[in-house]
Backbone and ligand atoms as CSV (ligand in chain L), in Angstrom:
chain,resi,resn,atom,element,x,y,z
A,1,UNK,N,N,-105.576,62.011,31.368
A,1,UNK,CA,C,-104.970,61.579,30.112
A,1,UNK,C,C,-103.466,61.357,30.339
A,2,UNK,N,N,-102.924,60.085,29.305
A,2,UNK,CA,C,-101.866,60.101,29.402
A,2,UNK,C,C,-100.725,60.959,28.236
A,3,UNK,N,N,-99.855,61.508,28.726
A,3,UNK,CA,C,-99.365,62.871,27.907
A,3,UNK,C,C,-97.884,62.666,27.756
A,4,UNK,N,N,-97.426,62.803,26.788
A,4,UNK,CA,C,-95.969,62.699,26.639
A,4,UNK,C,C,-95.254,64.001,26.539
A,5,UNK,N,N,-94.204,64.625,26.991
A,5,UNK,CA,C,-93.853,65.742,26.396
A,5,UNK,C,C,-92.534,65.686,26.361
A,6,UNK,N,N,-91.601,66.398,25.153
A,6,UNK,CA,C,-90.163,66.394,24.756
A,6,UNK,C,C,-90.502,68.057,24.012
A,7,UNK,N,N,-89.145,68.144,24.377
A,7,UNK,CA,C,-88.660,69.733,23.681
A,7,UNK,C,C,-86.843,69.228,23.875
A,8,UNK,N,N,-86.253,70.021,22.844
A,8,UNK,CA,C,-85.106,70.060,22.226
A,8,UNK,C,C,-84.635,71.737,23.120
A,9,UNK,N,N,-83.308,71.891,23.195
A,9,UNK,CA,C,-82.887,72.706,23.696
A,9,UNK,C,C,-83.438,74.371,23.738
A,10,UNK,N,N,-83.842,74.422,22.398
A,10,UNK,CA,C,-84.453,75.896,22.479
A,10,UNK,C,C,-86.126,76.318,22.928
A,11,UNK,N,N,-86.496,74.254,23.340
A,11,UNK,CA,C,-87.712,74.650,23.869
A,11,UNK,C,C,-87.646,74.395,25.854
A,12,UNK,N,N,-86.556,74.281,25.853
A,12,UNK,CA,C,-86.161,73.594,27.562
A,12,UNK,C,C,-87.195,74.593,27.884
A,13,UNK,N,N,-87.158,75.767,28.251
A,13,UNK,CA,C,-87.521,76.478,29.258
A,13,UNK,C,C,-89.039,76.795,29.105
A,14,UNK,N,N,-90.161,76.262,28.047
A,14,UNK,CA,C,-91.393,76.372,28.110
A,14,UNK,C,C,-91.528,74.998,28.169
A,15,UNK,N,N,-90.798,74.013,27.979
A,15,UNK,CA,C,-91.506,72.342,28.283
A,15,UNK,C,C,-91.459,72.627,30.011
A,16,UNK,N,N,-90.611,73.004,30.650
A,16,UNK,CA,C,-90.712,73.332,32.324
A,16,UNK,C,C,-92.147,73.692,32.297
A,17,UNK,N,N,-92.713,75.015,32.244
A,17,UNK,CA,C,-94.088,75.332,32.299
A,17,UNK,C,C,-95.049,74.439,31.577
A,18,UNK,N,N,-95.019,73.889,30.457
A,18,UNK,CA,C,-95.765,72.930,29.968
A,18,UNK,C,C,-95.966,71.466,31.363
A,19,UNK,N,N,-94.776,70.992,31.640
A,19,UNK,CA,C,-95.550,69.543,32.168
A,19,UNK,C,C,-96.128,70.270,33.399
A,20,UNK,N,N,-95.714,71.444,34.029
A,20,UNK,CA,C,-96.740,71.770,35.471
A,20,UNK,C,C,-98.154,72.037,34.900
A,21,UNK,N,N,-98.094,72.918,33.668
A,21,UNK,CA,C,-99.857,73.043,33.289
A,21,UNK,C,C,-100.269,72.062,33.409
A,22,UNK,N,N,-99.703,70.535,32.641
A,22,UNK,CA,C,-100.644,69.713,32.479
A,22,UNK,C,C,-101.174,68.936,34.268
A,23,UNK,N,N,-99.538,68.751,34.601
A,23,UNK,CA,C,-100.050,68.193,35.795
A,23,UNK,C,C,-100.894,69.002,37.097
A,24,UNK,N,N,-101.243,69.924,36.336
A,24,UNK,CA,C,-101.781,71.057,37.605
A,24,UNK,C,C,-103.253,70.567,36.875
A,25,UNK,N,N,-103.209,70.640,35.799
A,25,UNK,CA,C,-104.693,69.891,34.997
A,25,UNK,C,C,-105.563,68.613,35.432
A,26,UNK,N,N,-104.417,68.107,35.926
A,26,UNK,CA,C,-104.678,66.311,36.401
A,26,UNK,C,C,-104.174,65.644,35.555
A,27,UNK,N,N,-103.282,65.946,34.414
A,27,UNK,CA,C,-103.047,64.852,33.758
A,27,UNK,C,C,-101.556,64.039,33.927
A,28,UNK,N,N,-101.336,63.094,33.842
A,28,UNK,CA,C,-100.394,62.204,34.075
A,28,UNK,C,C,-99.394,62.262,32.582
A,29,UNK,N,N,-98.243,63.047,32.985
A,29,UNK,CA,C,-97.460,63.728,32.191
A,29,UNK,C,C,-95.995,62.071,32.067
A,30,UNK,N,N,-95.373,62.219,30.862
A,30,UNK,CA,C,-94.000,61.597,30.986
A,30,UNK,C,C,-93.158,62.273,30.311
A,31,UNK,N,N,-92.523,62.778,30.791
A,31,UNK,CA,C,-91.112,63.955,30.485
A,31,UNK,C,C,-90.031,63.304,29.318
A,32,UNK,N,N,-90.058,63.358,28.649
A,32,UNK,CA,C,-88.956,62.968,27.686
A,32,UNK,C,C,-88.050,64.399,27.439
A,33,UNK,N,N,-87.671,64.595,28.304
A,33,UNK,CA,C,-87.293,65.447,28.139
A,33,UNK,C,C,-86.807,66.656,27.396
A,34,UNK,N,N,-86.283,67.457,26.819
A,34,UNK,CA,C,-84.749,67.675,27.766
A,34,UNK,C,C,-84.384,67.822,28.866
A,35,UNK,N,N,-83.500,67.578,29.679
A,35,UNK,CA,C,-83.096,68.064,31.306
A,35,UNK,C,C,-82.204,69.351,31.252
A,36,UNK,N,N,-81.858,69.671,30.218
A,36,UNK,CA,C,-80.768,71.085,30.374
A,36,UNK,C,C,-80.691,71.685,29.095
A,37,UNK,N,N,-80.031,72.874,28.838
A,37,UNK,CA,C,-79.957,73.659,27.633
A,37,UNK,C,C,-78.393,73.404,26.890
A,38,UNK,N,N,-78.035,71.860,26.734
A,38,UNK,CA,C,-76.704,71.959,26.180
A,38,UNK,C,C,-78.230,71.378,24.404
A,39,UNK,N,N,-77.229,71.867,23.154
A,39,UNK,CA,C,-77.964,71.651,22.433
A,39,UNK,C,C,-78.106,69.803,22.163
A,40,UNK,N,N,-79.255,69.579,21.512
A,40,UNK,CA,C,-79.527,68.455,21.074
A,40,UNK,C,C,-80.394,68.505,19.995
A,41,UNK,N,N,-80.377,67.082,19.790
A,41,UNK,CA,C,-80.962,67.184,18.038
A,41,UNK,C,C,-82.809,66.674,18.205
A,42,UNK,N,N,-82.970,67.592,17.711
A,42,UNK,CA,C,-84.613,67.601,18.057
A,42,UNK,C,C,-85.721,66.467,17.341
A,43,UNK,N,N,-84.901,65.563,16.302
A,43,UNK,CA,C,-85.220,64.198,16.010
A,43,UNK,C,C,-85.205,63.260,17.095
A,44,UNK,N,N,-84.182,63.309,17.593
A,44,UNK,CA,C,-84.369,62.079,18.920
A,44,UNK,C,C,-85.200,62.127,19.703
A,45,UNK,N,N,-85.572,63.531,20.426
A,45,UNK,CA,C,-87.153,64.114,21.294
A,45,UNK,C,C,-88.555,63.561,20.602
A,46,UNK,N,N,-88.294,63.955,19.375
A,46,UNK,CA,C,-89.611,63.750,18.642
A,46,UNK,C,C,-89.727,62.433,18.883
A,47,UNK,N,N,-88.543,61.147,17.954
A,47,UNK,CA,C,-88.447,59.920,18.436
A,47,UNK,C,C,-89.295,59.385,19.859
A,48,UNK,N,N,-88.754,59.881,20.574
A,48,UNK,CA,C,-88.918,59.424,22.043
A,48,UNK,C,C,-90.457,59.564,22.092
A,49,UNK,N,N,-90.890,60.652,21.924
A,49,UNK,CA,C,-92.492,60.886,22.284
A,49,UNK,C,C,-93.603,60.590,21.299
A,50,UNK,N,N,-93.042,60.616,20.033
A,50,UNK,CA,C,-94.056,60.075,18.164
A,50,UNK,C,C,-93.613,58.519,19.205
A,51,UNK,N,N,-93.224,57.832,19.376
A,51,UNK,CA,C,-93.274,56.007,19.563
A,51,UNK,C,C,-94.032,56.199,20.809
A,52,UNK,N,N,-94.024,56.738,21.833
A,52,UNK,CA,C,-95.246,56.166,22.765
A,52,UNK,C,C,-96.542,56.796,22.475
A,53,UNK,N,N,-96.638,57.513,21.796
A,53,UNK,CA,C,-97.930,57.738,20.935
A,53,UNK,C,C,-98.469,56.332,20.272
A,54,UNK,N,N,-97.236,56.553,19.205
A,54,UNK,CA,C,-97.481,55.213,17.997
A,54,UNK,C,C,-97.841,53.663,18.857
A,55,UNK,N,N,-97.156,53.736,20.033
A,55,UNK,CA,C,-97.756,52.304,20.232
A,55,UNK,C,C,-98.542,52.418,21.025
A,56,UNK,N,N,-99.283,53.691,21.516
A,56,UNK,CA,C,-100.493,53.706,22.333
A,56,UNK,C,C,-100.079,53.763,23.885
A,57,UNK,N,N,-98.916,54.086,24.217
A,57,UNK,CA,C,-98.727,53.907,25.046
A,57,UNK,C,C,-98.961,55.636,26.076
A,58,UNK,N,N,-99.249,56.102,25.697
A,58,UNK,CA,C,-99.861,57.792,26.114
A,58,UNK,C,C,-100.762,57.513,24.927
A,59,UNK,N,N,-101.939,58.504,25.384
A,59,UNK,CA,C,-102.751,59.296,24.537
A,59,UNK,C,C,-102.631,60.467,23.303
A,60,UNK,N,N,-101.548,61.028,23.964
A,60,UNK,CA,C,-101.229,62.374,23.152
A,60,UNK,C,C,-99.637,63.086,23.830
A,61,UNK,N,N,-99.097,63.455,22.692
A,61,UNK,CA,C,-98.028,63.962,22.786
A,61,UNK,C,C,-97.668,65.685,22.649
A,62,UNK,N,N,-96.793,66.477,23.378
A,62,UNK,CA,C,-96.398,67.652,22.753
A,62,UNK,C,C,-95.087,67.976,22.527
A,63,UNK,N,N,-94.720,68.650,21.781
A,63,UNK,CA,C,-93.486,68.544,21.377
A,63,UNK,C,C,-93.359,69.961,20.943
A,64,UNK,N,N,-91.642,70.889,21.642
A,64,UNK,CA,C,-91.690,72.167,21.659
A,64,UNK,C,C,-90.213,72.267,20.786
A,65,UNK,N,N,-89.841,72.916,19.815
A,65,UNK,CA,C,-88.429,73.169,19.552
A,65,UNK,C,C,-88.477,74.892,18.869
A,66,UNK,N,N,-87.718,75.493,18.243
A,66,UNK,CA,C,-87.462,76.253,17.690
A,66,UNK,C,C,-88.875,76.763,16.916
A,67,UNK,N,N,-89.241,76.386,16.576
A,67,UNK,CA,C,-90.216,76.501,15.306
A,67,UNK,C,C,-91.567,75.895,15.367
A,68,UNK,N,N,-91.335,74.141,15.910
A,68,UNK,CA,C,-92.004,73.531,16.089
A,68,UNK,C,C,-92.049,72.553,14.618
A,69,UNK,N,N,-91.289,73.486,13.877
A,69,UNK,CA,C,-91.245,72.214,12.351
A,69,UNK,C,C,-90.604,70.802,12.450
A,70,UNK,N,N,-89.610,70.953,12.938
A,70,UNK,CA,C,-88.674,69.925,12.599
A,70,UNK,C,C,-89.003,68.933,13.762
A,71,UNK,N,N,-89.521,69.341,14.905
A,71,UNK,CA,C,-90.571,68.066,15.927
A,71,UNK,C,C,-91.523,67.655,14.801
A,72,UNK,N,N,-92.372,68.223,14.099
A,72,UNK,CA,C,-93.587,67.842,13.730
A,72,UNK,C,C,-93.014,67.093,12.377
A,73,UNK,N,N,-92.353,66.969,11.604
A,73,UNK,CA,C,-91.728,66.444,10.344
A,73,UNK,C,C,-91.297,64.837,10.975
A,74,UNK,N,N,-90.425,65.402,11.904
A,74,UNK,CA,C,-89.777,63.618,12.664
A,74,UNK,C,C,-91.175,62.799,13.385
A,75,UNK,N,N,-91.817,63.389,14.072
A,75,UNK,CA,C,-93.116,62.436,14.661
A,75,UNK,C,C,-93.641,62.188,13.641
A,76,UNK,N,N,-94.278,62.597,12.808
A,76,UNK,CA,C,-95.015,62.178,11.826
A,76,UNK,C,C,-94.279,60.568,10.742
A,77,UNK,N,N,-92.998,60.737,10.965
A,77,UNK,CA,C,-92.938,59.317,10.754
A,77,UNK,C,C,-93.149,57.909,11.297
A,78,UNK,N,N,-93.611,58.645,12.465
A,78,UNK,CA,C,-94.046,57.240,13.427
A,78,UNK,C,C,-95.920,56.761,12.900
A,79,UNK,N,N,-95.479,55.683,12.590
A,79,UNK,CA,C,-97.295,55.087,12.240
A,79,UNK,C,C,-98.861,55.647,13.393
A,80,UNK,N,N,-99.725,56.306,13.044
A,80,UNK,CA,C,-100.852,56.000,13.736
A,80,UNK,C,C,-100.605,57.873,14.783
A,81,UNK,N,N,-99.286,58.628,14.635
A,81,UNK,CA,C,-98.988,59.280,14.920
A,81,UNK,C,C,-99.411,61.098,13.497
A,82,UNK,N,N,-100.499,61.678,14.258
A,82,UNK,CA,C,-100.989,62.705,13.813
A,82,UNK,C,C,-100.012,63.960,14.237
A,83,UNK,N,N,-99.395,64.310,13.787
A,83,UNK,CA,C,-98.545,65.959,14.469
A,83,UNK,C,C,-98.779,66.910,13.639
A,84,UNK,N,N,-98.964,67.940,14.139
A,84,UNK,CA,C,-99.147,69.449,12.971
A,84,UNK,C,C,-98.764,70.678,14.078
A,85,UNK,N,N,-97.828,71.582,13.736
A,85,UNK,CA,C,-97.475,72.630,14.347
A,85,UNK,C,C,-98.861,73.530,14.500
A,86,UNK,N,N,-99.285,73.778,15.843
A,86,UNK,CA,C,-100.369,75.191,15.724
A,86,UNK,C,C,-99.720,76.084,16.534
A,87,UNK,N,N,-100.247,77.279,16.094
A,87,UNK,CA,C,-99.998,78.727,16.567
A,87,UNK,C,C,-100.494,79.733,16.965
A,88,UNK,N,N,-102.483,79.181,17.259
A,88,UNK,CA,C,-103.310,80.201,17.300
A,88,UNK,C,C,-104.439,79.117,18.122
A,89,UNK,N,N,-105.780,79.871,18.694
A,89,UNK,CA,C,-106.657,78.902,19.129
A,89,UNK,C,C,-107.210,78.423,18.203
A,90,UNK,N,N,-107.761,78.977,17.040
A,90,UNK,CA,C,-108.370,78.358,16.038
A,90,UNK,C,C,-107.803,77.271,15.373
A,91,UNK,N,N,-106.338,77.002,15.214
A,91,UNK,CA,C,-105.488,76.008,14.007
A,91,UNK,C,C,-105.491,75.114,16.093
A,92,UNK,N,N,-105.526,75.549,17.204
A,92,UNK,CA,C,-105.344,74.279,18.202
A,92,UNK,C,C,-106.897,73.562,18.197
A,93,UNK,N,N,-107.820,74.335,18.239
A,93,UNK,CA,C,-109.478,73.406,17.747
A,93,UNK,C,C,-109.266,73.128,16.547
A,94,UNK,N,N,-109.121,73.485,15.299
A,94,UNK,CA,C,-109.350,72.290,14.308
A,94,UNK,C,C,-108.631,71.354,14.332
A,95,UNK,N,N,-107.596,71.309,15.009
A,95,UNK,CA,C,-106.651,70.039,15.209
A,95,UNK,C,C,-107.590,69.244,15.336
A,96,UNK,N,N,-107.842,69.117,15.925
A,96,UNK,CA,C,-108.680,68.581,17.293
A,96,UNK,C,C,-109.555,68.231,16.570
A,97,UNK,N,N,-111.017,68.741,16.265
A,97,UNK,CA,C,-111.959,68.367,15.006
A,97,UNK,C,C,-112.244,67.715,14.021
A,98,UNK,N,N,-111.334,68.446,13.429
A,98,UNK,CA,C,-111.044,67.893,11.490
A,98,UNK,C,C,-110.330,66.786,11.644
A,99,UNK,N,N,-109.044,66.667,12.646
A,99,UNK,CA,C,-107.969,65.925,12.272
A,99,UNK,C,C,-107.256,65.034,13.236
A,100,UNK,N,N,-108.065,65.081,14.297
A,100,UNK,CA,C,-108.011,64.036,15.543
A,100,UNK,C,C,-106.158,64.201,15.684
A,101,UNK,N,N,-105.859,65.233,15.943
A,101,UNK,CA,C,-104.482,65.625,15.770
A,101,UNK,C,C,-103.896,65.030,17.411
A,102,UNK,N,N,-103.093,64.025,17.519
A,102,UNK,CA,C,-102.799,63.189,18.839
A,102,UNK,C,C,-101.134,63.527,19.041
A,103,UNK,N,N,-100.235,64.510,18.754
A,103,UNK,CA,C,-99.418,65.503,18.715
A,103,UNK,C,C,-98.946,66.946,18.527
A,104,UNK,N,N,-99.203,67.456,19.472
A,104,UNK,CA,C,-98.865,69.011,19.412
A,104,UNK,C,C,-97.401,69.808,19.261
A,105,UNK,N,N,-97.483,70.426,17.821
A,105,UNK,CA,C,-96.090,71.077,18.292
A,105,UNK,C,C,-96.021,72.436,18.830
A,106,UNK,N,N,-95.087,72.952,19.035
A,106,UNK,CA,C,-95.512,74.204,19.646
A,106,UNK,C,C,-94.223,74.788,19.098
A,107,UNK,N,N,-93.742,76.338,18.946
A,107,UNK,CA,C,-92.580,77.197,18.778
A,107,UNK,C,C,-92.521,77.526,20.281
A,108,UNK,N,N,-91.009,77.073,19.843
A,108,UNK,CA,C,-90.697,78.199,21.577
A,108,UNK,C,C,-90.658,79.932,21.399
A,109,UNK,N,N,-89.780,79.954,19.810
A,109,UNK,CA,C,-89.479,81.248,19.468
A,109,UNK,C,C,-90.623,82.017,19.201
A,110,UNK,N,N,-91.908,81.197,19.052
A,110,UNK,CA,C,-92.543,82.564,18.155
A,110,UNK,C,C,-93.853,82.906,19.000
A,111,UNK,N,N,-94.189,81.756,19.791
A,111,UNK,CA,C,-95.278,81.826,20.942
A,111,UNK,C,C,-95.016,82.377,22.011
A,112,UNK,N,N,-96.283,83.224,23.206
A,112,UNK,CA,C,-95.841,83.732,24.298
A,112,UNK,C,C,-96.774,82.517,25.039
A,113,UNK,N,N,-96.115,82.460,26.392
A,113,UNK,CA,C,-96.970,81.829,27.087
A,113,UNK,C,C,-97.995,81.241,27.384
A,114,UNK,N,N,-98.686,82.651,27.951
A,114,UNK,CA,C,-100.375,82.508,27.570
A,114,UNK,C,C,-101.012,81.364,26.639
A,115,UNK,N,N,-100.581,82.160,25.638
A,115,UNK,CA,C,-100.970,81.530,24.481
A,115,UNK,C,C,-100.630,80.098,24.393
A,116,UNK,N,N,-99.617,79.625,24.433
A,116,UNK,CA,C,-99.405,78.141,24.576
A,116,UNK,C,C,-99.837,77.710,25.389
A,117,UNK,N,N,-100.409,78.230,27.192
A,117,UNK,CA,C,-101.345,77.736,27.753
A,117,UNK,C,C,-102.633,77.789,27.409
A,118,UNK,N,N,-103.374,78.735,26.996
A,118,UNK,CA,C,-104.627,78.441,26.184
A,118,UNK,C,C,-104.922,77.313,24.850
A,119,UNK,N,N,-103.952,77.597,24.427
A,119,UNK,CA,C,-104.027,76.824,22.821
A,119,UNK,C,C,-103.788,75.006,23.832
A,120,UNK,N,N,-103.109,74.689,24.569
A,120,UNK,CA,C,-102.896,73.340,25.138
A,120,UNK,C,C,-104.224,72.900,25.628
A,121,UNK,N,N,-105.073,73.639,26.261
A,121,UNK,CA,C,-106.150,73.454,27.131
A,121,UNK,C,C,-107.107,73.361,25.977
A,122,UNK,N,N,-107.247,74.195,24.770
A,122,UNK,CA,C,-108.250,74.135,23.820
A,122,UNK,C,C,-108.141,72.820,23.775
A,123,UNK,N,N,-107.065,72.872,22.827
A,123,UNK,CA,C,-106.407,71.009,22.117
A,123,UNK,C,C,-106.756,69.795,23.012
A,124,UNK,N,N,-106.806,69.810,24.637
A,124,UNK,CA,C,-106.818,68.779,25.542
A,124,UNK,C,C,-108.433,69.212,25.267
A,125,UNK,N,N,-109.045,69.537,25.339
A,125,UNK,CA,C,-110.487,69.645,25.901
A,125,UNK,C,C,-111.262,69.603,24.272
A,126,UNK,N,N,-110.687,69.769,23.245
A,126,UNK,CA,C,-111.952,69.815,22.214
A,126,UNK,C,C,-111.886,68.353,21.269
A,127,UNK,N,N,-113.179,67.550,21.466
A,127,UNK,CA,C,-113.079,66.630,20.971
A,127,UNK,C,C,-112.864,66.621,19.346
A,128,UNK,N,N,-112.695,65.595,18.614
A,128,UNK,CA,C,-112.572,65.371,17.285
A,128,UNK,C,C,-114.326,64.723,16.635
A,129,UNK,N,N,-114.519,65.576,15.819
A,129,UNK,CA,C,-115.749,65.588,15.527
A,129,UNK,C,C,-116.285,63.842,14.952
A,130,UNK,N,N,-115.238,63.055,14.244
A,130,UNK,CA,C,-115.398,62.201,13.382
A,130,UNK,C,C,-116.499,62.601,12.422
A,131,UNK,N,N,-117.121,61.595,11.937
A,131,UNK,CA,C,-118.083,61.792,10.587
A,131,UNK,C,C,-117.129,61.612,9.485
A,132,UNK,N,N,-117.551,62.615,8.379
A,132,UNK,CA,C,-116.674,62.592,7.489
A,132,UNK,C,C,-115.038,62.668,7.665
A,133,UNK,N,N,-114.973,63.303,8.867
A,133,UNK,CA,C,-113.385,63.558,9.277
A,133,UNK,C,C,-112.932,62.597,8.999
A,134,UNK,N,N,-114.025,61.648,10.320
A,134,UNK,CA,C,-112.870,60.351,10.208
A,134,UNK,C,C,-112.649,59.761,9.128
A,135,UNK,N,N,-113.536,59.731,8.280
A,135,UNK,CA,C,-113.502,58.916,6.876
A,135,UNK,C,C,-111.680,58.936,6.345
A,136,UNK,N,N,-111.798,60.853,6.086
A,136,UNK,CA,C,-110.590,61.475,5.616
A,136,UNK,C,C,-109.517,61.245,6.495
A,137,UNK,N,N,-109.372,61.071,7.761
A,137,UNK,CA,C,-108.127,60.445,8.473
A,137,UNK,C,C,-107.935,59.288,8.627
A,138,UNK,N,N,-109.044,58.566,8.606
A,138,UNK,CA,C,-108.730,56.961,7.801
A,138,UNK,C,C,-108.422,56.619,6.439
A,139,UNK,N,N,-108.275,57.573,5.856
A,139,UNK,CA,C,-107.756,57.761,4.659
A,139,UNK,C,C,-106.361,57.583,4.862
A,140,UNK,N,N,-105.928,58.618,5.454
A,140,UNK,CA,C,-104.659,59.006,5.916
A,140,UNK,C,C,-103.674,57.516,6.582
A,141,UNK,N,N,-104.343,56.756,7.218
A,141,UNK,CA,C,-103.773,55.937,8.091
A,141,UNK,C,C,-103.615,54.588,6.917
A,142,UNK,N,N,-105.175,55.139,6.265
A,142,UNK,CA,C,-104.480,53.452,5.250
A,142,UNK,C,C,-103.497,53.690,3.652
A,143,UNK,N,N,-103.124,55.411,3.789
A,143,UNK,CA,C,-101.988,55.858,2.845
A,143,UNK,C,C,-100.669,55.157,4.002
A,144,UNK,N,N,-100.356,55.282,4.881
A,144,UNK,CA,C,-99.506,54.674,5.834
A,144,UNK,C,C,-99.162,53.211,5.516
A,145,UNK,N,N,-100.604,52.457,5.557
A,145,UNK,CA,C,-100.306,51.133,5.939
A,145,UNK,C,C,-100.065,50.353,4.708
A,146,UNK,N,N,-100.596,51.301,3.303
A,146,UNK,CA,C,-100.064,50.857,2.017
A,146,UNK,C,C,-98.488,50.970,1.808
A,147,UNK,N,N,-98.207,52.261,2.549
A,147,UNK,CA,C,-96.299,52.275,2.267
A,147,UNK,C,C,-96.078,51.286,2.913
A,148,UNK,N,N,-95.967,51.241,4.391
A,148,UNK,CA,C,-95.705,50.233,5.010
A,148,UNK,C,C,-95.485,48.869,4.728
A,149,UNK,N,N,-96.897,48.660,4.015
A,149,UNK,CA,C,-96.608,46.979,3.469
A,149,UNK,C,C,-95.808,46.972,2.118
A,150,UNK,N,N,-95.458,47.466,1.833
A,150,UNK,CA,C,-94.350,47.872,0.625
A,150,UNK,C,C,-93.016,47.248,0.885
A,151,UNK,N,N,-93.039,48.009,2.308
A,151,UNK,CA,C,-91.416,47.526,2.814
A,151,UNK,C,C,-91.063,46.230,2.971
A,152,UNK,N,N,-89.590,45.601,2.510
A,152,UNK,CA,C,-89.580,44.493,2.935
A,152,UNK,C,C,-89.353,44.350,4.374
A,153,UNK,N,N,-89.703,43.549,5.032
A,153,UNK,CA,C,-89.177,43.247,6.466
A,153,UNK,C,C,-87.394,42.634,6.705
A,154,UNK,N,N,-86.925,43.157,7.550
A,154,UNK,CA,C,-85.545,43.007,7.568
A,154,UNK,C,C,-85.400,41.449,7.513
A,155,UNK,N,N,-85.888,40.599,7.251
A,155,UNK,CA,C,-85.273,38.955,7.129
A,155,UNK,C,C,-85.914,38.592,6.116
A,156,UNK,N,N,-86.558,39.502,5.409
A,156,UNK,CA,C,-87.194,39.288,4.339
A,156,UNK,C,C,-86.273,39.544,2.644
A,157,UNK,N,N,-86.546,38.076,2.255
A,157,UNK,CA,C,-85.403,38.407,0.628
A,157,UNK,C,C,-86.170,39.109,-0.299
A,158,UNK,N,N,-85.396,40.440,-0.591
A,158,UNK,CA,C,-85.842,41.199,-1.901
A,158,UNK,C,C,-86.345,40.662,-2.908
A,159,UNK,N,N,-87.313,41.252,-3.664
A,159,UNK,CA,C,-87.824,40.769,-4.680
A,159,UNK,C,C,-86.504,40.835,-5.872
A,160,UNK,N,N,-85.874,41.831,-5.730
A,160,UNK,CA,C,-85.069,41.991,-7.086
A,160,UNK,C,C,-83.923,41.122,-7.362
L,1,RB5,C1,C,-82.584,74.086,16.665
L,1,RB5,O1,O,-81.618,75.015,16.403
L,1,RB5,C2,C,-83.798,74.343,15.785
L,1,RB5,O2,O,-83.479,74.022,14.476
L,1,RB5,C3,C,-84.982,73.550,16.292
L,1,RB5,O3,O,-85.296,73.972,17.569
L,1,RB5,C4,C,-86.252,73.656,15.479
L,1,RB5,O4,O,-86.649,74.972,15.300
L,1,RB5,C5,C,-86.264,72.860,14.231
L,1,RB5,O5,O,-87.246,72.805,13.496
């Protein structure tokens, strides 16, 4: 799989262990980094990794900061882009299930290791059930594409 991963300064030091899990997994990782612990703003990370999601260009993304909120708030504005903070194996399989969840956030602060290596491996390995799911996350995608077409396009003259 193709995998994106970004973390913001307070997640530097578990995105290190994150891209070796994956690539020790086999999967073909792209680092968006951070490269060091000077702070940065954890919108631009998200940025970087919610758009090669959104245009398909990886499969799935993870994304590590403080909390894991404020990654998962900024990706989620990218179209076609699913993110939800989990914290346990159970909330990393229903991702996965219910909600074809194609962004992971993770806390640096509140998770140990382990655990973020188990919960990653659940999430990579448990498929999304579809059925009714999908119904309800195609729901979701065409609440998107209704805002979306709302907007005017930048060369486009306002209605008002
Ligand atoms: C950065 O201080 C912190 O706000 C960030 O890592 C994250 O927790 C935001 O949601």
């Amino acid at each position: 799989m193709r995998i994106a991963v970004g973390a913001d300064h307070r997640g530097f030091s578990i995105r290190n262990k994150v891209v070796e899990l994956l690539k020790r997994l086999g999967h073909e990782v792209l680092d968006m980094g951070v490269f060091g612990e000077d702070p940065v703003d954890y919108p631009d990370i998200a940025a970087a990794v919610a758009r090669l999601v959104s245009d398909g260009q990886v499969e799935r993304g993870i994304l590590i900061c403080g909390t894991g909120l404020g990654m998962c708030i900024a990706a989620n504005k990218f179209p076609n882009v699913r993110a939800a903070p989990c914290h346990d194996d159970l909330t990393a399989e229903m991702s996965r299930r219910h909600n074809d969840l194609n962004v992971l956030c993770l806390s640096a602060d509140m998770l140990g290791e382990r655990l973020i290596d188990r919960m990653i491996e659940i999430w990579l390995n448990t498929p999304f059930e579809g059925g009714r799911h999908a119904r309800r996350v195609d729901k979701i995608a065409r609440l998107e594409r209704e805002y979306l077409a709302q907007i005017p396009k930048d060369n486009e003259p306002s209605q008002s």
